[in-house]
C-alpha positions in Angstrom: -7.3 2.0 12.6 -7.5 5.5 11.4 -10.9 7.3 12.8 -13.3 9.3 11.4 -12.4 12.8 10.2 -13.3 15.4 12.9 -16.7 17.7 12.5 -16.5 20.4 10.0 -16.4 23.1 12.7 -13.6 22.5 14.1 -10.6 24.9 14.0 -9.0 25.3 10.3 -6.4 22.6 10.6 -2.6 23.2 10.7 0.2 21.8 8.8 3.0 20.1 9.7 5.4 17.6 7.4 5.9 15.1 10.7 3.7 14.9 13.9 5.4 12.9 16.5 3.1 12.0 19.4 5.0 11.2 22.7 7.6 12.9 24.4 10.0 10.5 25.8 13.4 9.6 24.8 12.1 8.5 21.5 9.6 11.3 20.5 12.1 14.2 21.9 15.6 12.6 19.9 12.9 12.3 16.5 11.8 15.9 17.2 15.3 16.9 17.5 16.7 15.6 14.7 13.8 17.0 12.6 14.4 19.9 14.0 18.7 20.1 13.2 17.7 19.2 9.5 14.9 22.1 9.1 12.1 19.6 9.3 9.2 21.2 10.8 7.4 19.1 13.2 5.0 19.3 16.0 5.3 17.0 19.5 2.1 15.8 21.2 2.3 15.1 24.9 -0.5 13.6 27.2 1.2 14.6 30.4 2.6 18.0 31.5 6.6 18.8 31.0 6.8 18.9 34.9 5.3 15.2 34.9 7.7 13.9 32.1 11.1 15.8 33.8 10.4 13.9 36.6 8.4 10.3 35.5 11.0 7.8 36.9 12.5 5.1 34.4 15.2 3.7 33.1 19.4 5.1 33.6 21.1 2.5 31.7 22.7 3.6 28.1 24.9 1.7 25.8 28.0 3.4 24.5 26.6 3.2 20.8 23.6 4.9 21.9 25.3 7.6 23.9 27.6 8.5 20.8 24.7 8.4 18.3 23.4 11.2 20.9 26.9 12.9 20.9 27.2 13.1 16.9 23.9 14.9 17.0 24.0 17.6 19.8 22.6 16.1 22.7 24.7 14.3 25.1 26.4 17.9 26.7 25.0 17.1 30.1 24.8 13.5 30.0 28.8 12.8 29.0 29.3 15.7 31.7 26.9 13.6 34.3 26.4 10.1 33.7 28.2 7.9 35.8 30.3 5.0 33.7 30.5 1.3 34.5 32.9 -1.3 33.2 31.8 -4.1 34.8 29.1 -6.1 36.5 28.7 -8.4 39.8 27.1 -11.8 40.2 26.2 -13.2 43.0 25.3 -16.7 43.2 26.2 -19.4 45.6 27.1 -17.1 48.7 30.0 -15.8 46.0 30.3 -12.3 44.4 31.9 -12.8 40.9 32.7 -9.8 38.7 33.1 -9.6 34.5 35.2 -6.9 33.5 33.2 -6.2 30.5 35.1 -3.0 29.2 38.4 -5.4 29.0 36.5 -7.5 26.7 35.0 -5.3 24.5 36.8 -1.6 25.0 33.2 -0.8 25.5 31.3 0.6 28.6 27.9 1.5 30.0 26.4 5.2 31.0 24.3 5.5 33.7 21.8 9.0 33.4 18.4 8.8 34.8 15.7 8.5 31.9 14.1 11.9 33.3 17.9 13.9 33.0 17.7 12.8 29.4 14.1 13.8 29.1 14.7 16.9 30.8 18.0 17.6 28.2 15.9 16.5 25.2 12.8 18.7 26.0 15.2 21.5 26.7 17.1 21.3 23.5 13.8 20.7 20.7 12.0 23.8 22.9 13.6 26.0 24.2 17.2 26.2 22.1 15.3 24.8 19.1 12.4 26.3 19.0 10.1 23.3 18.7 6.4 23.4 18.5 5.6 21.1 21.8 2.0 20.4 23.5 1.6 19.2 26.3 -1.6 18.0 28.4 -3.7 17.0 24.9 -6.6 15.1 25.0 -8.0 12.4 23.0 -5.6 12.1 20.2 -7.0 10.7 17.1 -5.3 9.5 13.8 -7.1 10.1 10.8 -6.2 8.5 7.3 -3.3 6.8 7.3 -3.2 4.1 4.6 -3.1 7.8 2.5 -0.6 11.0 1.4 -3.2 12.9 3.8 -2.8 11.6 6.9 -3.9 13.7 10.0 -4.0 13.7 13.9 -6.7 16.1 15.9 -6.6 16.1 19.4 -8.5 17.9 22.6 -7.1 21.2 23.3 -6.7 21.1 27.1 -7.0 24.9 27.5 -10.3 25.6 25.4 -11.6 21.8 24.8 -11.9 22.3 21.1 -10.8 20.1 18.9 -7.4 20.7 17.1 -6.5 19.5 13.9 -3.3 18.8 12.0 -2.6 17.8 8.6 0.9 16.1 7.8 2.7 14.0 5.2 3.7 11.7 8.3 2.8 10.3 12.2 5.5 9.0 14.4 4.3 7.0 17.3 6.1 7.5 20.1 3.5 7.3 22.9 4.6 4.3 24.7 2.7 1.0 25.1 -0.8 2.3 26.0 -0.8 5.1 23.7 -3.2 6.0 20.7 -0.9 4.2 17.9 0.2 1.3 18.7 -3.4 0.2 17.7 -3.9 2.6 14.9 -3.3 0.0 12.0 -5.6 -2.6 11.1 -5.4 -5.8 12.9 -4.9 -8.1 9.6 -1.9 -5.5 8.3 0.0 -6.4 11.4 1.6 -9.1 14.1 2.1 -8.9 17.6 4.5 -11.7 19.2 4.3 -12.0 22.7 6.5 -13.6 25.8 5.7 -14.2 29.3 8.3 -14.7 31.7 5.7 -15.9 34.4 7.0 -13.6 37.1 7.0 -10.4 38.2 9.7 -7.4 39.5 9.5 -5.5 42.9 10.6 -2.2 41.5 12.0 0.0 44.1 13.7 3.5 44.4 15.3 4.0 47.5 16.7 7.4 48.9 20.1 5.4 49.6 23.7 5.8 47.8 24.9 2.2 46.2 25.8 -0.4 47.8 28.0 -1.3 44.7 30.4 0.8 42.2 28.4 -1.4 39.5 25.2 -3.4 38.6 24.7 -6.4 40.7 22.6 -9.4 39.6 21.9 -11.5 42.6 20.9 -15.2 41.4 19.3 -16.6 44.3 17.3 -19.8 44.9 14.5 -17.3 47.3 14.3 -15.3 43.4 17.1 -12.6 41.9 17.6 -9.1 43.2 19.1 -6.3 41.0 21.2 -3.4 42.3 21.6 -0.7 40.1 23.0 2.5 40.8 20.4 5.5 39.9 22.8 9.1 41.5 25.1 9.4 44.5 22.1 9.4 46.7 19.6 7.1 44.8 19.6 3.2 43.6 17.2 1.5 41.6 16.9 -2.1 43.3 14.9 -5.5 41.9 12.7 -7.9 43.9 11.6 -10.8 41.9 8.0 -11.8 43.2 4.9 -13.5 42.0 3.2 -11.5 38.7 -0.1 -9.3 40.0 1.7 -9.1 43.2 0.7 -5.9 45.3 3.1 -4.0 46.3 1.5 -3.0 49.5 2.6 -6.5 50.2 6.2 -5.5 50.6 6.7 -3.7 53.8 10.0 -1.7 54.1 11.2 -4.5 56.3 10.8 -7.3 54.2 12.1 -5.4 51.5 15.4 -4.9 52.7 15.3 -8.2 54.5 14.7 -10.1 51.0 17.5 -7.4 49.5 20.1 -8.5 52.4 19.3 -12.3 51.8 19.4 -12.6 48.0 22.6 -9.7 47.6 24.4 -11.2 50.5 27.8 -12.8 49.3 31.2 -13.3 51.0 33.0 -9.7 51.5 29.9 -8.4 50.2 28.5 -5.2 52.6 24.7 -5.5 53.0 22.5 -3.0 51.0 22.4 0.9 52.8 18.7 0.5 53.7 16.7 4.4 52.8 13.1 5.5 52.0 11.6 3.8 49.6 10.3 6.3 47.2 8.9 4.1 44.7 7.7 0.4 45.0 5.8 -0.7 41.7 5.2 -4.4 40.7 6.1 -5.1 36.6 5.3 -8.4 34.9 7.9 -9.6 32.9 7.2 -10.0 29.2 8.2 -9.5 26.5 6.3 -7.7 22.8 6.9 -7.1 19.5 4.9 -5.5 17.1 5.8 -6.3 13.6 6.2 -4.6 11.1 6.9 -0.8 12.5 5.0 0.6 10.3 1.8 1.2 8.6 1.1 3.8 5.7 1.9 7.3 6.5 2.4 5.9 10.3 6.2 4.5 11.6 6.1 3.3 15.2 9.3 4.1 17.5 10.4 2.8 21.1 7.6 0.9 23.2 4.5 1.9 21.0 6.2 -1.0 19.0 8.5 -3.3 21.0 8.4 -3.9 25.1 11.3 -5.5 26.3 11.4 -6.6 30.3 14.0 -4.6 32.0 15.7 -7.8 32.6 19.2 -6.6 30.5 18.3 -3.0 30.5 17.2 -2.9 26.5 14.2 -0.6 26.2 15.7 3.0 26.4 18.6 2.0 23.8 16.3 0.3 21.3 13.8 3.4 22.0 17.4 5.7 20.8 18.1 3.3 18.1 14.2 3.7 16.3 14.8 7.3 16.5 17.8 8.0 14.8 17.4 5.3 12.2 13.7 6.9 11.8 14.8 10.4 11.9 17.4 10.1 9.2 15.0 8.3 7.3 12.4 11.3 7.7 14.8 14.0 6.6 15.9 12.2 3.9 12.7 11.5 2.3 11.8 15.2 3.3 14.8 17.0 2.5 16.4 14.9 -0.4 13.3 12.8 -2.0 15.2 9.4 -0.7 12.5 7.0 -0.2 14.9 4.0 1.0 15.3 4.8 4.4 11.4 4.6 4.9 11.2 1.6 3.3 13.5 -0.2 5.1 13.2 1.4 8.3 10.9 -1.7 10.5 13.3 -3.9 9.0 16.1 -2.4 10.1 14.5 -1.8 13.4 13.8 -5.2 14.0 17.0 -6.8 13.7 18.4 -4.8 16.9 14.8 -5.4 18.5 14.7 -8.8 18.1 18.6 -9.2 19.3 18.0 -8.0 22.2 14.5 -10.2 22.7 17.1 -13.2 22.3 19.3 -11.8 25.2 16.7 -10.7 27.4 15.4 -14.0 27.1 18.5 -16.0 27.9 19.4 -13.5 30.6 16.0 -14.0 32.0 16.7 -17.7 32.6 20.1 -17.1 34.2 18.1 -14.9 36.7 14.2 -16.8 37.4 15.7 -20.6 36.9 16.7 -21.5 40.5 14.0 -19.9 42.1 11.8 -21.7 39.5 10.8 -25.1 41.4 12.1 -27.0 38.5 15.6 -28.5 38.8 16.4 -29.0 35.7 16.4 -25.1 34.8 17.9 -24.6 38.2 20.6 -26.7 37.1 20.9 -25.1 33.7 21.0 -21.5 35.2 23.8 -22.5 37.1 26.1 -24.2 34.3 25.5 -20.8 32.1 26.8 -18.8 35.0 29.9 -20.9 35.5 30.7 -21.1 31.9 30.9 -17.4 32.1 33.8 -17.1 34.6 35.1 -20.5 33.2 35.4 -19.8 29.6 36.7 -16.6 28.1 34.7 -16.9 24.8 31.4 -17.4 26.6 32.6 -14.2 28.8 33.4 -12.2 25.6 30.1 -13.0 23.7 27.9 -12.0 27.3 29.8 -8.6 27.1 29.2 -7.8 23.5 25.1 -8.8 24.0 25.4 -6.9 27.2 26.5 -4.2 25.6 24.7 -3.8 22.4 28.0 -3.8 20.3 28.2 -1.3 17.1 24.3 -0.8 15.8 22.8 -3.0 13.6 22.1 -0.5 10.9 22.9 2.9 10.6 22.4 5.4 13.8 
């Protein structure tokens, strides 16, 4: 809900046509786009740019989402640096299976650390760009929404006053706990919610891969992902009860559980390293619906959280972005109000395609360690009828991969 309007003696406000607050992938591609079109705009960061460059996330990008980036500027280092993957590894049943998804669909993965793409991003909007960028505010605060006034103030970090900017438009793309996800009112939106009932063991190790691709390990003690972060780092996936602590998960049982759930015939164990990060996730799953309220349009997960069960969130995060910058310039540049109109509704259709997938991925993964059976048994019969039938193989690809967008961008 937007708050009340700040005390008269604060600073004379600033104006800006779009204020985007959050700079992650989502924020950052928004503020460049702007930016390319001669959109003024003004990014609002709660963390410093060293923090951000180096806040460790997600590396997996679909090939749609890397050539949106490409047709606007901003893939030079990443299509110079980003490792490519055509296929995937099972293992399940003491066997390693792989699905040559590039055969299938002429279509392949990238794999670039979220914080290269941050750092390329924040390079491009400030420093080529010249983009207006804060970092370290305080206490940001939205301020009339439902109206052709909006404005955001914020806590200057420097002299603690209280900042103010007018705009014709706020882009929320601060992430799940940030300011506006909960800025409209409660009747004027709906949140849909999934919990997987488990949690991930997320783990850095200072180790090269194991593995020239991803490998999903399906095991009956709970899966283990191996994902390939650099040459000298990989991201690896302990599934473990949800609230677990991870203090619980000495290095040695770590690499033990790794070793047991990854182990396969022909398949080397894991290259054991420092663990540099150990974090426990929950799995679920949000939506908020619909992406926008008023003068406000919501972008990556201030408005949808998907479980990095299929490696959705940093592609759908792309995906609001372009469809929401395009929309901005258009009604800015050109007086075209139809991309703003349709904007959550196109968002949602790729949002709640990949929900779907991440879903029926997440079964594939949690059912035999489940207790029940019945889903053990129905995990299994969905990973055979991927090796066994070349339709169900080509349709896991094209999910996998995120196809063409759904929309424009």
């Amino acid at each position: 809900m937007s708050t009340a309007f700040p005390h008269v003696n604060t600073p004379v406000p600033q104006r800006f046509p779009v204020v985007v607050i959050g700079a992650g992938p989502a924020g950052l591609t928004l503020g460049n786009i702007l930016r390319a079109a001669s959109v003024d705009c003004v990014v609002l960061e709660a963390q410093s740019r060293e923090f951000i460059e180096r806040r460790p996330r997600a590396g997996v990008l679909e090939e749609w989402a890397v050539r949106g980036l490409e047709r606007r500027g901003l893939a030079g280092n990443l299509l110079a640096r980003a490792q490519r993957h055509t296929e995937c590894e099972f293992r399940f049943g003491g066997q390693r299976r792989r699905l040559p998804y590039a055969e299938l669909t002429g279509l392949h993965h990238f794999v670039y650390p979220q914080p290269w793409l941050v750092t390329d991003l924040v390079r491009e909007y400030a420093d080529v760009r010249g983009g207006d960028i804060r970092f370290g505010v305080r206490d940001v605060r939205l301020h009339d929404l439902g109206t052709d006034r909006p404005s955001v103030s914020y806590r200057c970090p420097e002299s603690g006053e209280r900042r103010v900017i007018r705009c014709d438009f706020v882009a929320g793309c601060d992430g799940a706990r940030g300011v506006t996800r909960a800025a409209p009112p409660a009747h004027r939106t709906r949140t849909a919610r999934h919990d997987y009932g488990v949690g991930w063991l997320a783990l850095l190790a200072e180790a090269p891969p194991s593995s020239d691709c991803v490998v999903f390990g399906v095991h009956p003690a709970g899966f283990a992902g191996h994902m390939a972060r650099s040459p000298e780092v990989t991201r690896y996936y302990l599934q473990c009860p949800p609230g677990d602590d991870p203090a619980n998960w000495p290095h040695e049982r770590v690499w033990a559980e790794l070793r047991q759930r990854l182990a396969a015939a022909d398949a080397p164990p894991p290259a054991e390293g420092r663990l540099i990060e150990k974090r426990v996730l929950d799995m679920h799953n949000l939506v908020v619906a619909p992406m926008a309220y008023g003068r406000l349009f919501l972008a990556g997960d201030a408005a949808h959280l998907t479980a990095p069960i299929a490696a959705k969130g940093m592609n759908l995060a792309l995906h609001d972005a372009f469809l929401l910058g395009d929309a901005l310039t258009g009604y800015l540049t050109r007086g075209d109000e139809g991309g703003l109109a349709g904007y959550s509704a196109a968002c949602l259709r790729r949002v709640w395609d990949y929900q779907e997938f991440s879903q029926w991925l997440a079964e594939v993964f949690h059912g035999p360690a489940s207790g029940d059976p019945f889903r053990a048994g129905t995990a299994l019969a969905r990973l055979h009828r991927l090796f066994d039938s070349p339709g169900a193989a080509g349709a896991f690809a094209e999910q996998y991969l995120g196809g063409s967008p759904l929309g424009s961008g």
